[in-house]
C-alpha positions in Angstrom: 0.0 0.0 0.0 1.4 3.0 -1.2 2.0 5.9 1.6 1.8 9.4 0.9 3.4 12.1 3.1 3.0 15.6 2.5 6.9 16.6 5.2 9.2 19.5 4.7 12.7 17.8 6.1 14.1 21.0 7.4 17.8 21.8 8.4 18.4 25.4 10.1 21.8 27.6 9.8 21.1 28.5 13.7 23.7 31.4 13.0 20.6 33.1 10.8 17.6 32.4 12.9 15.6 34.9 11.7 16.3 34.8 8.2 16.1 30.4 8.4 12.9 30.7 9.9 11.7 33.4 7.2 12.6 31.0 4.3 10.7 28.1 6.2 7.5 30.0 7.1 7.2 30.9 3.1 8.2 27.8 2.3 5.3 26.2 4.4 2.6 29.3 3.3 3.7 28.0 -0.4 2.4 25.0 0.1 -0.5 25.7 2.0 -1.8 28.6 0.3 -5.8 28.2 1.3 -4.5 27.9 4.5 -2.3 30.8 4.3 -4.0 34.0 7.0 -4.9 30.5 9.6 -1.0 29.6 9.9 0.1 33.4 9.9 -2.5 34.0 12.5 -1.8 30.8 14.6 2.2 32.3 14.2 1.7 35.2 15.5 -0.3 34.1 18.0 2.7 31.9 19.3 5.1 35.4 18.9 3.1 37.2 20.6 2.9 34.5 23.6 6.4 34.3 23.5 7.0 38.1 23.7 4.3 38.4 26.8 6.4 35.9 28.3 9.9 37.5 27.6 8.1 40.7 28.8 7.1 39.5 32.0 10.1 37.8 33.0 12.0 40.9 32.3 9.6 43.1 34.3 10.2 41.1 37.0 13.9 40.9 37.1 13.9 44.2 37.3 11.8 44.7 40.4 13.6 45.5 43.7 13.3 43.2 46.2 10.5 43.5 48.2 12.9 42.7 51.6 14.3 46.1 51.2 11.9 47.8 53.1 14.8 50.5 54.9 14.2 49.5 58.0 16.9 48.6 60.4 16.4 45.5 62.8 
């Protein structure tokens, strides 16, 4: 029985993230171009999660701690 697979084998220069990942996203939208606006939606989703979740870690290393309160014991 004959098996049909529809796989992009991918290998990424990690020294050109941004531009890799570019070539791979069109790469993906060219094949799927009825499905194009759901996977750039469903991406930017998933950037803008990772972002809020860059964001907030950053916000919060940059709190003082709460301990200081300038009181001497």
């Amino acid at each position: 029985m004959a098996k049909i697979k529809s796989i992009l084998d991918i290998q990424l220069d990690l020294t050109r993230p941004v531009e890799e990942l570019t070539e791979v996203i069109s790469a993906v939208i060219a094949s799927q171009p009825a499905r194009r606006k759901e996977i750039l939606k469903g991406l930017d989703i998933a950037v803008g999660n990772a972002l809020a979740e860059i964001q907030s870690q950053e916000e919060k290393d940059q709190k003082p701690n709460d301990d200081s309160s300038g009181k001497v014991s």
